[in-house]
N, CA, C and O of each residue as an XYZ file, in Angstrom:
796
protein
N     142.485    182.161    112.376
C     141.983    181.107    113.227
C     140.458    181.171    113.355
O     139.729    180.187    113.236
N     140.037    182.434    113.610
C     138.232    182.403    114.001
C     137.609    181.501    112.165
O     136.678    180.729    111.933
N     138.585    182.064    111.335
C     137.493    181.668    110.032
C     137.666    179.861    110.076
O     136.842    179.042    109.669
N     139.029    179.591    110.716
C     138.843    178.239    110.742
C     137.704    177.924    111.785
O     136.683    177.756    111.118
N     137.497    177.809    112.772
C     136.282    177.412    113.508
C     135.300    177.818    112.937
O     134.459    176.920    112.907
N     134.868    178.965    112.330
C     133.616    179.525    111.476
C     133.283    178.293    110.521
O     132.141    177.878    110.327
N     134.427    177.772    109.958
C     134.075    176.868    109.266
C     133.745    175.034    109.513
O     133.322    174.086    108.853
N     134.212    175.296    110.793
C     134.421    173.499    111.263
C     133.305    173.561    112.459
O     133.313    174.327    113.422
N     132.261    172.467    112.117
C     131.550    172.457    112.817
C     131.544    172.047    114.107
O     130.755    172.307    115.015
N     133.089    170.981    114.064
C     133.153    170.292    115.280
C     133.904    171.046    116.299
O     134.321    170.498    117.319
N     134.104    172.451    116.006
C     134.817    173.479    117.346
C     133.712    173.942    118.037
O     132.599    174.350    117.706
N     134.373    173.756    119.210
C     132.971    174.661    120.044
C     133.812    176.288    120.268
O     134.804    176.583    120.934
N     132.662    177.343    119.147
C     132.773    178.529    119.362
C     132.569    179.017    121.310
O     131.562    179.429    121.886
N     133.333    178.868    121.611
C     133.779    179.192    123.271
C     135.214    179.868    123.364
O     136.297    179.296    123.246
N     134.982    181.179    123.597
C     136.557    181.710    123.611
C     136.642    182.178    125.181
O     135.825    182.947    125.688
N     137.660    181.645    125.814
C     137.895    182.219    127.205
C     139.402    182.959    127.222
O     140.501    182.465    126.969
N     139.038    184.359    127.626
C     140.041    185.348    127.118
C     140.125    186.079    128.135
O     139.203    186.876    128.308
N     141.094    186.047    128.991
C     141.039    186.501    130.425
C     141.859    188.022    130.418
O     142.977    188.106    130.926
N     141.192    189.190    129.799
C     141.609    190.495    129.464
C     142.174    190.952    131.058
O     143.367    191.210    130.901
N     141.874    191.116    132.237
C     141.932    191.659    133.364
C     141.727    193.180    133.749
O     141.592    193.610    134.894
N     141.731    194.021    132.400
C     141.244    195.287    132.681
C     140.984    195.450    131.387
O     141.064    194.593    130.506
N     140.591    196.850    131.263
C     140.315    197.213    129.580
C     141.086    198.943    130.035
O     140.891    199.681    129.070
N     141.607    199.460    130.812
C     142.163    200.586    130.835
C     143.824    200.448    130.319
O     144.621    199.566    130.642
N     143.989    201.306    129.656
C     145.444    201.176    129.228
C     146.160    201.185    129.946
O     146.831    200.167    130.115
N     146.436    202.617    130.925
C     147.319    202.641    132.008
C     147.070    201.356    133.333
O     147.989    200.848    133.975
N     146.046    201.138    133.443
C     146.266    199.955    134.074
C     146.791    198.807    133.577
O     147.561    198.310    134.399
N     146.674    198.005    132.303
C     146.978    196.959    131.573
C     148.178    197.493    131.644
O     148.692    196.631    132.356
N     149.301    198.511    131.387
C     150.438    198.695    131.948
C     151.268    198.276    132.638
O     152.322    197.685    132.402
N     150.500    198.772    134.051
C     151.182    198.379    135.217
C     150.765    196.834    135.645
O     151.413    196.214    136.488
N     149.862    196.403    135.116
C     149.910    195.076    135.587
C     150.838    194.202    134.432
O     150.817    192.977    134.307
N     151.543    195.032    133.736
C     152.609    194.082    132.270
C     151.529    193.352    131.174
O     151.714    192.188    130.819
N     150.328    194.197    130.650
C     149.735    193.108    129.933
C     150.263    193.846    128.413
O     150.626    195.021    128.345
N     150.228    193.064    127.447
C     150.768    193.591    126.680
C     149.803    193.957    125.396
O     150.093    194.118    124.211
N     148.691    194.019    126.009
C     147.245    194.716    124.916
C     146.792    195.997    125.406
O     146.875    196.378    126.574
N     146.266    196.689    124.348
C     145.757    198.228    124.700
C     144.101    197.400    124.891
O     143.870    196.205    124.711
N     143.163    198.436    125.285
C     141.903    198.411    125.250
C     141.172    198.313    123.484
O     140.222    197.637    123.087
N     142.187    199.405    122.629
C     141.391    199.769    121.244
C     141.560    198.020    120.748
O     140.737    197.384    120.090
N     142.627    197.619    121.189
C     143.120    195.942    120.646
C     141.734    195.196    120.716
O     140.967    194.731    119.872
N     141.756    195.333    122.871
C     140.407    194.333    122.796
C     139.079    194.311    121.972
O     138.295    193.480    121.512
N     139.270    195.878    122.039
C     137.374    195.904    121.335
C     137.444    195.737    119.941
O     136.344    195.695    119.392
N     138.705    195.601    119.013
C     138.548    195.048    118.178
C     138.590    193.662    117.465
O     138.106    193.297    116.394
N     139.345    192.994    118.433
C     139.220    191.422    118.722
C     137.788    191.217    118.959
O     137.168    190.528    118.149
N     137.237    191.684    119.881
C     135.325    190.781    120.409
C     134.878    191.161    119.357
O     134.486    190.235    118.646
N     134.683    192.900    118.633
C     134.366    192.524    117.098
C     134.262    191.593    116.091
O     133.382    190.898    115.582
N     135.268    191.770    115.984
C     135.918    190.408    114.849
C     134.924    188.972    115.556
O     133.929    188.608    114.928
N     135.234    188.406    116.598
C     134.458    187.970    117.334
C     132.996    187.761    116.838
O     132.589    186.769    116.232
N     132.502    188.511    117.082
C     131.057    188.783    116.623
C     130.517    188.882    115.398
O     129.453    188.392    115.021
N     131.305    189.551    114.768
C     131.107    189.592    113.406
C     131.092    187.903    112.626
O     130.234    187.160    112.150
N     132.543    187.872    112.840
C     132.517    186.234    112.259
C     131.544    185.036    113.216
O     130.670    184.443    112.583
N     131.684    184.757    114.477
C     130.887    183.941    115.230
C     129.867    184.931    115.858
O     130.399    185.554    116.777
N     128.743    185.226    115.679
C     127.625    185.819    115.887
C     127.187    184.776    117.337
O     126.571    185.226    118.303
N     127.614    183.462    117.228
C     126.706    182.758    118.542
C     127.914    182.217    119.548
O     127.712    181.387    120.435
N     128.807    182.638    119.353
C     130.218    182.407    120.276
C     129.504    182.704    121.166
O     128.526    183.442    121.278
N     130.488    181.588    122.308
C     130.048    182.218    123.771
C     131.718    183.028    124.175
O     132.806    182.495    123.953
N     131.480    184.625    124.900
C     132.846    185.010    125.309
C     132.735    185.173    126.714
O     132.096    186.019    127.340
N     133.568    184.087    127.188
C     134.265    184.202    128.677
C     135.124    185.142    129.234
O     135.659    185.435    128.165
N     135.584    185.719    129.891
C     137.099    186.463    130.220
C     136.962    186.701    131.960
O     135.839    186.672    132.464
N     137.733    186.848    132.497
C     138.716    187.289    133.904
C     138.962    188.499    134.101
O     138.991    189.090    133.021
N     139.209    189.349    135.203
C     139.247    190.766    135.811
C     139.645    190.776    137.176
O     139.253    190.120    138.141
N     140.450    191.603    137.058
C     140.898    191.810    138.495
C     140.601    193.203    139.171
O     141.255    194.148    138.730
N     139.980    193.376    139.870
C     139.647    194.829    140.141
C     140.384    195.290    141.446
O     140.439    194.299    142.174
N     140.886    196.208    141.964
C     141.418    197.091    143.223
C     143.248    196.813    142.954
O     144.160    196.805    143.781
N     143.270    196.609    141.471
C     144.798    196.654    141.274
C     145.835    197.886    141.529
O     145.714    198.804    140.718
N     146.685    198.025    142.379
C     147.249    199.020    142.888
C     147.443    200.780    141.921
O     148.267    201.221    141.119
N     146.225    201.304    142.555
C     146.705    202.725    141.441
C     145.228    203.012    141.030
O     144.649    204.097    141.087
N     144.628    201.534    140.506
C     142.903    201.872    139.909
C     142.373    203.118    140.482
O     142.332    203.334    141.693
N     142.013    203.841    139.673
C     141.271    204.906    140.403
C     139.276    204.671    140.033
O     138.798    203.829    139.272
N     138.724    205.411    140.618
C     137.267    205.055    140.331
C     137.167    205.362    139.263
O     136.497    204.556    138.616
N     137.665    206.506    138.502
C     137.145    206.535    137.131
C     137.456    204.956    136.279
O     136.585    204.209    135.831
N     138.884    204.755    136.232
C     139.198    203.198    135.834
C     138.613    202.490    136.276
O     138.775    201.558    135.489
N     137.869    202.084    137.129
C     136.977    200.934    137.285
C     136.111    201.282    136.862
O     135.704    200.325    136.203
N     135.088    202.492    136.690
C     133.854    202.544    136.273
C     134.519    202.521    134.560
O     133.880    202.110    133.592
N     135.307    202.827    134.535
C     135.788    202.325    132.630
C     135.556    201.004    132.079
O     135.154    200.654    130.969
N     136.049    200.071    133.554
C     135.796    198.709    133.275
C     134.548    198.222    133.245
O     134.298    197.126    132.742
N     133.876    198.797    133.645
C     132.028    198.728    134.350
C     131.847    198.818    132.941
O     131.621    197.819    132.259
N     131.950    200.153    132.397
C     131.179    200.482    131.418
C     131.738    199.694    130.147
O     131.230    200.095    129.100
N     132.518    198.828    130.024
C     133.490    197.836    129.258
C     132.552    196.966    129.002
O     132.045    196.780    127.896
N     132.312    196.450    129.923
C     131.730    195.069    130.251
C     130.311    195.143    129.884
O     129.672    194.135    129.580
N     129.714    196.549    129.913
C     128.122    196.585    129.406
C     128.326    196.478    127.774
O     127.542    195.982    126.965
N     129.642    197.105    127.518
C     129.865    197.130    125.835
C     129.781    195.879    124.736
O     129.101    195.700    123.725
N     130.904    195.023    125.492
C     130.984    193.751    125.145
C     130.136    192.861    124.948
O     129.765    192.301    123.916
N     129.764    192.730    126.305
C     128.643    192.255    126.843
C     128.727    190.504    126.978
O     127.977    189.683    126.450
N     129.519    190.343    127.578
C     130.507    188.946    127.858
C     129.413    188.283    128.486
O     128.792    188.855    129.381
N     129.067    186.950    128.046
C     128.560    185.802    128.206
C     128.620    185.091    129.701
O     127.724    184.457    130.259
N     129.932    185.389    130.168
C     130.388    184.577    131.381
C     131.387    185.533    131.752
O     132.116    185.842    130.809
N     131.682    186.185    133.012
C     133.018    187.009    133.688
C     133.454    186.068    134.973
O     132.813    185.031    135.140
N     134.134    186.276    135.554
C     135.141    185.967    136.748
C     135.750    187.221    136.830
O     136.600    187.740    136.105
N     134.765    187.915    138.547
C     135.598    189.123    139.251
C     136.734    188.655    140.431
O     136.586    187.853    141.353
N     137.554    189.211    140.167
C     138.410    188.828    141.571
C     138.846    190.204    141.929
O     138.661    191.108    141.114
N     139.392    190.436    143.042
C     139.736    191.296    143.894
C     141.304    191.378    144.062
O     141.770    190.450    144.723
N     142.100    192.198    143.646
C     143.756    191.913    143.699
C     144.084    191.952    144.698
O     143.872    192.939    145.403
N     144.823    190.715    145.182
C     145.600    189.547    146.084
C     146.809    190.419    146.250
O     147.130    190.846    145.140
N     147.482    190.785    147.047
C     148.773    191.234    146.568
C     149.523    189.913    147.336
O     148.986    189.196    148.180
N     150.620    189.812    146.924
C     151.668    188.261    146.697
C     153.179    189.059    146.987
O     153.554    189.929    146.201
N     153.939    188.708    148.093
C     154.757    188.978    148.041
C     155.800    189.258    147.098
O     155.232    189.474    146.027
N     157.027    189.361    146.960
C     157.852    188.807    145.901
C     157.702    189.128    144.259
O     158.611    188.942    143.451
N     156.172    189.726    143.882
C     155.235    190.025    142.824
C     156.026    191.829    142.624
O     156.356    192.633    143.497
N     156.102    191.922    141.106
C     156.338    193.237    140.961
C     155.042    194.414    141.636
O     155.324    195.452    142.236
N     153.936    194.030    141.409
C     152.429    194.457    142.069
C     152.791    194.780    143.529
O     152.315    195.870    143.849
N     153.340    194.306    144.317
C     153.546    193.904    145.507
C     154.116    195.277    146.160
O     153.886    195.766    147.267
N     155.049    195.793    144.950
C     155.997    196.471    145.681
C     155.067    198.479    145.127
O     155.476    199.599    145.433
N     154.126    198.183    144.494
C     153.360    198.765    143.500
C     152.938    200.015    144.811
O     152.477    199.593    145.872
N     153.093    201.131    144.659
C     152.614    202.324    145.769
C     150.712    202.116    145.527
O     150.039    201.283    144.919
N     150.494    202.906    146.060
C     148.510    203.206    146.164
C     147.882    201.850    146.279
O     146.849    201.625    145.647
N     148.655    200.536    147.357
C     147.687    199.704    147.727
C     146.283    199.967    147.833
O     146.029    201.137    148.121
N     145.297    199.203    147.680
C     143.752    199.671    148.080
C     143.483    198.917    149.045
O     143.877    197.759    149.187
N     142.610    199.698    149.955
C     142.429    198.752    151.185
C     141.285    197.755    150.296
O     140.773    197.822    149.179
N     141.194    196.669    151.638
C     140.258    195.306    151.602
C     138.837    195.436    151.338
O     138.420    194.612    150.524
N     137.914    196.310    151.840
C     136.714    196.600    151.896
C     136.510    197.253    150.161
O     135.667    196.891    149.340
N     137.386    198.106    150.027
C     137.162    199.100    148.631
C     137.003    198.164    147.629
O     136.208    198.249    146.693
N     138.085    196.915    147.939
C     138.551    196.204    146.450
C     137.638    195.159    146.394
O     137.624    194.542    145.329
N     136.737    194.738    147.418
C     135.567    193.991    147.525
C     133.960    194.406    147.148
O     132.951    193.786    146.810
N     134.306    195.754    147.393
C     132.643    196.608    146.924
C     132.992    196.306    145.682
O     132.142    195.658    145.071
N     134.076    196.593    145.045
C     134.290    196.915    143.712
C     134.243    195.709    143.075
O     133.881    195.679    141.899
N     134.585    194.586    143.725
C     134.317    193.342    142.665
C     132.621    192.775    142.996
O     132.029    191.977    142.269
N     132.140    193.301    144.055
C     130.783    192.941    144.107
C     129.555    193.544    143.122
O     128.539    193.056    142.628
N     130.171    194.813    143.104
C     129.143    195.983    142.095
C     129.247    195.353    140.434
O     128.317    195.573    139.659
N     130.543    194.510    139.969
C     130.911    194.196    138.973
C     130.452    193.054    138.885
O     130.010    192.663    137.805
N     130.448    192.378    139.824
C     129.562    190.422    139.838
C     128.246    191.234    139.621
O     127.766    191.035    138.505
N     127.570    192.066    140.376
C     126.213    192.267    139.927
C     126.327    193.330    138.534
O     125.345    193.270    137.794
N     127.114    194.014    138.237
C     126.542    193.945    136.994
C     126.384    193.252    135.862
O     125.545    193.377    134.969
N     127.624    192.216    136.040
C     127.998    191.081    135.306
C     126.648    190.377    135.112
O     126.153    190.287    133.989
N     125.995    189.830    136.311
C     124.588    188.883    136.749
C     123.460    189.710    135.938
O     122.533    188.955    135.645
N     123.249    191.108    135.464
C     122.102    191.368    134.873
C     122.376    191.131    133.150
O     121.638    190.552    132.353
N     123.421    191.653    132.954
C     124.225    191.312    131.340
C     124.436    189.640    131.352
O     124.610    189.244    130.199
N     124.459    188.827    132.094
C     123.775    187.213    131.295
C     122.916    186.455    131.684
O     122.785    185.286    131.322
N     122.072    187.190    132.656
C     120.364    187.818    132.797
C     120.222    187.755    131.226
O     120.045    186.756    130.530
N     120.345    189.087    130.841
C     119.831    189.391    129.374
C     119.934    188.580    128.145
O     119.048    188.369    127.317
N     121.341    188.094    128.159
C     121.665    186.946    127.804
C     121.116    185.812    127.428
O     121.073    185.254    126.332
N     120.658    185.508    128.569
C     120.259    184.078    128.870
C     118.506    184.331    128.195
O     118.057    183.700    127.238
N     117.990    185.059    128.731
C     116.683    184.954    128.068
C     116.277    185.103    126.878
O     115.243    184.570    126.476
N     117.132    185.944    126.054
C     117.815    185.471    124.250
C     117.069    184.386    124.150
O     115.983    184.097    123.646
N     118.003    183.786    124.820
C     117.336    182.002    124.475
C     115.989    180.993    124.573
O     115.462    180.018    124.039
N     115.873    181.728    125.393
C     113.810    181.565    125.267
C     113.151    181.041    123.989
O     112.918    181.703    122.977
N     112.847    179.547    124.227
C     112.430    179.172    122.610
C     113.279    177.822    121.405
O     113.138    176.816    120.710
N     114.209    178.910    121.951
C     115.644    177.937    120.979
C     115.597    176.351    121.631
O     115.253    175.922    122.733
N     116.159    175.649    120.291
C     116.514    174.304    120.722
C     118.046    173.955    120.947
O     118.755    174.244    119.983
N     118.516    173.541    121.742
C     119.839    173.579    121.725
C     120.664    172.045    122.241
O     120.130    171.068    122.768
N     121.684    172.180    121.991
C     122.434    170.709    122.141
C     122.736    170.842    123.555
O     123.283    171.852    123.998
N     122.274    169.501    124.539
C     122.857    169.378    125.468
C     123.769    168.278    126.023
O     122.903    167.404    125.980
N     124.840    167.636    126.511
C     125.299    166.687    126.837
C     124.714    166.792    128.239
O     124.628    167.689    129.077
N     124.209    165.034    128.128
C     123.901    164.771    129.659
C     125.091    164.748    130.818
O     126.137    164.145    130.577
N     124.921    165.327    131.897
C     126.123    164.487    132.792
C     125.664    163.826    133.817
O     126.330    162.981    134.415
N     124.164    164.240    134.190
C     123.517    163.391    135.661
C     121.749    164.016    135.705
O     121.146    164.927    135.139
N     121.372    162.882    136.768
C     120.030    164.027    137.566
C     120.769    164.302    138.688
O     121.799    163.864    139.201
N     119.500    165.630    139.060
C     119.507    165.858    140.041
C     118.235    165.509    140.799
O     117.095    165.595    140.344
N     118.510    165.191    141.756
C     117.416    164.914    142.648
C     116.720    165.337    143.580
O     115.772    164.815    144.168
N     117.376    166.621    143.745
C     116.405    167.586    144.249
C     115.598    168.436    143.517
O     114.559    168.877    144.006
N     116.108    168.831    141.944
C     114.939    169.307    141.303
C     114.153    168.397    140.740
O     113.004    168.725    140.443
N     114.549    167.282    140.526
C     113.810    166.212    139.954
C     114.307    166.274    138.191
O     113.554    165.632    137.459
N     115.157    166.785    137.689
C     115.166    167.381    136.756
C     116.545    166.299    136.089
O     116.951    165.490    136.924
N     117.267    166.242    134.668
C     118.282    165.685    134.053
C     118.858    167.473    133.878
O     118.148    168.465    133.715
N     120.734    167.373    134.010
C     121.347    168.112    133.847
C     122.214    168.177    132.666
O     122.585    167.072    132.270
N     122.579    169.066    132.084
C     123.701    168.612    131.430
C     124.956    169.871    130.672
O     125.722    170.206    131.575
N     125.177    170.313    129.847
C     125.831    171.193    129.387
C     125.980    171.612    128.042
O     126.594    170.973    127.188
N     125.510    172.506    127.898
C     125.710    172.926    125.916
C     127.343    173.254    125.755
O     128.240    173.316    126.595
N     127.331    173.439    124.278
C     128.523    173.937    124.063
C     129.510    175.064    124.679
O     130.724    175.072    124.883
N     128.290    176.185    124.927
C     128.650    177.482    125.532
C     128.833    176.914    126.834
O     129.021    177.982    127.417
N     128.943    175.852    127.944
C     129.492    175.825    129.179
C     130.239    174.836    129.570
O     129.875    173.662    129.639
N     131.493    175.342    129.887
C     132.492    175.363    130.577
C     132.353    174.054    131.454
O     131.150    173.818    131.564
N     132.975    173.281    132.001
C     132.724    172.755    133.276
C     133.160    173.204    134.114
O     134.292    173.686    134.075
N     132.142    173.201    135.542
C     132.472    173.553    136.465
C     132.558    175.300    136.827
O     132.166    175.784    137.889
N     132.947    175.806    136.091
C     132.475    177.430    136.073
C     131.785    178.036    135.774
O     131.758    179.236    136.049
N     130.758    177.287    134.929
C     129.504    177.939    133.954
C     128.389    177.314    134.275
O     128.392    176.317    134.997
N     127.153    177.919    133.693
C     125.938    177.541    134.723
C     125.459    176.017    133.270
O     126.092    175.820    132.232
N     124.148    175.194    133.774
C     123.985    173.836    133.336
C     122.460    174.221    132.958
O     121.786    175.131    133.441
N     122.052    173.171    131.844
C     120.579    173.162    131.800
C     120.575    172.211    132.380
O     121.424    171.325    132.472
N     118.953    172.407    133.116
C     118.304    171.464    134.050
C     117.191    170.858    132.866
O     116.811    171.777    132.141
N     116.665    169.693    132.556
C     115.584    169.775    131.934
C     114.914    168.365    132.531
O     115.323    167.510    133.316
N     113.574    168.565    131.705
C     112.468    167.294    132.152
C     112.969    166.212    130.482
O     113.478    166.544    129.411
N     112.522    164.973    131.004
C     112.498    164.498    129.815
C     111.440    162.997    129.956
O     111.557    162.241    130.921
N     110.433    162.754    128.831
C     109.242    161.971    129.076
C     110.136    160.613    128.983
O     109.604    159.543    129.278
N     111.507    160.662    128.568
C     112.275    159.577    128.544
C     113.755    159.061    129.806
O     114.128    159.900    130.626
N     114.206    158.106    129.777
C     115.145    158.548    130.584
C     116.288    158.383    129.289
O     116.393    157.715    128.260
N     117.123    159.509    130.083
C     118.426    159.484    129.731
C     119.794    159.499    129.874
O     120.143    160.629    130.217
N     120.581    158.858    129.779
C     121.929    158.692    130.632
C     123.180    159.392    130.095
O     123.428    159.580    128.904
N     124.051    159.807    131.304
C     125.320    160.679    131.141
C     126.273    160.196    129.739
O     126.456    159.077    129.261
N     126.713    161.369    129.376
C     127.185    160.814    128.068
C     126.313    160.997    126.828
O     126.854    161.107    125.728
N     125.204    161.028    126.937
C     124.410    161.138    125.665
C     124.060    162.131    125.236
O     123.492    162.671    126.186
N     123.996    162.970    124.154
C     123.192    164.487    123.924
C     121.923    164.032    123.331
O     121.554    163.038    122.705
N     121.259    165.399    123.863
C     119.867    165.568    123.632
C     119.548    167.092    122.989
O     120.350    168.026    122.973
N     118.220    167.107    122.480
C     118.183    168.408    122.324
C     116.471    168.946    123.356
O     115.382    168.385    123.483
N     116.908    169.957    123.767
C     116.190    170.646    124.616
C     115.718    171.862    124.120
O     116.568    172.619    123.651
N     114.125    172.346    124.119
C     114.110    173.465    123.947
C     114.025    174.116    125.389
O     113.582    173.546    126.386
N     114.555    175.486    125.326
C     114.668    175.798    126.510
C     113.107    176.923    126.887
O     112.304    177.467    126.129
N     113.230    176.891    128.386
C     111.431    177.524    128.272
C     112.075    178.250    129.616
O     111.058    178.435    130.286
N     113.118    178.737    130.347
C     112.695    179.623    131.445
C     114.659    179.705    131.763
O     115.388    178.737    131.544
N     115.156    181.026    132.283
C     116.258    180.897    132.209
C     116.672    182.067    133.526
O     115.918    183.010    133.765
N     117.875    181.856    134.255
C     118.012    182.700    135.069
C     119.474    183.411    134.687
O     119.819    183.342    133.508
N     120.322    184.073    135.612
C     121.416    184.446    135.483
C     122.507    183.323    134.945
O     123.373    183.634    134.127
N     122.424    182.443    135.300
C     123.560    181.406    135.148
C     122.846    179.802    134.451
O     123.513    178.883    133.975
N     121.778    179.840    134.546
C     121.009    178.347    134.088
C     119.940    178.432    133.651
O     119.093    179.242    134.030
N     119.742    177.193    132.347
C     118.852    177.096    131.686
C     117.946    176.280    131.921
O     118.206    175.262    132.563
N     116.440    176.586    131.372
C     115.745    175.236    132.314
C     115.058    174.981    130.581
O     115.139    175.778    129.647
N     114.265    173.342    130.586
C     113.829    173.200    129.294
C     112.963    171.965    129.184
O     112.346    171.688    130.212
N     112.860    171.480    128.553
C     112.478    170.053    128.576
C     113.117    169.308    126.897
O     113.594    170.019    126.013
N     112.983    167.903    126.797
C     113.525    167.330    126.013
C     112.638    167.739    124.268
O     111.559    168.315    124.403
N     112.907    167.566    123.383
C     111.925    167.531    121.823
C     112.968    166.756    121.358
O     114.108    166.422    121.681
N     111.874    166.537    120.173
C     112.931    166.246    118.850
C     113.534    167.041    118.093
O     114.254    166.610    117.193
């Protein structure tokens, strides 16, 4: 499948792959049915063949049992990869759920540091990311202005709607939702790109 998109221009290289841990014994007990050696050789492959993929994925952290070493496994996962876009959540326990009935609940506070330390490390890894892009021209679809930055918004390939961050840009023209443009981009933060319009 990746060599088919490698080859078709009209896929948008965007893979959203919602792993939830990268520890074995945890991927276990939560029933997932991949080891860790699996994942890191999938984002390989990944990389190797799509070099400019964007990779999304999901995590659940304070899943019944995690111990700190397993989360800092996942920590140190996530610097490896080095994923484009994450979603931390904090495990919910749900009645009725095999999890539910799972011994070594974690209290509320623990399973919240732990998805906070992981949003911020997440935020410096597409920090790094993002400023890659410094320079580049890239495809954007318009969807609106905004009018408090004064700025046209819109979305490259690599984002998502609604979960992923937007370029903001200037443009000496106007331009309306629906249309792509290309933008080089000139200043970038954790989640958004800023740019103005070229040819």
């Amino acid at each position: 499948m990746l060599q088919v998109i490698a080859r078709n221009p009209k896929i948008c290289q965007y893979f959203d792959l919602p792993i939830q841990h990268c520890n074995n014994t945890v991927l276990k007990r939560m029933g997932r049915p991949c080891k860790k050696e699996e994942l890191i050789e999938l984002f390989a492959r990944i990389r190797e063949l799509l070099p400019e993929a964007t990779l999304r994925t999901t995590v659940i952290v304070g899943f019944p049992g995690e111990t700190e070493e397993q989360y800092e496994e996942l920590c140190a996962f996530a610097e490896e990869i080095g994923f484009d876009r994450m979603g931390v959540f904090s495990y919910s326990m749900e009645e009725g759920t095999p999890a539910a009935r799972l011994p070594e609940q974690m209290d509320e506070d623990v399973k919240e540091q732990r998805r906070e330390n992981l949003m911020l490390c997440q935020s410096r890894i597409s920090f790094a990311n993002n400023q890659k892009k410094l320079g580049k021209k890239v495809e954007v679809l318009v969807e609106g202005f905004d009018e408090e930055r004064c700025l046209y918004f819109g979305r490259t390939a690599a984002d998502s709607v609604e979960i992923d961050g937007c370029v903001y840009f200037g443009s000496m023209e106007e331009v309306l939702p629906g249309q792509f443009v290309t933008v080089e981009i000139e200043d970038a933060d954790e989640y958004d790109l800023y740019g103005r319009t070229c040819e």
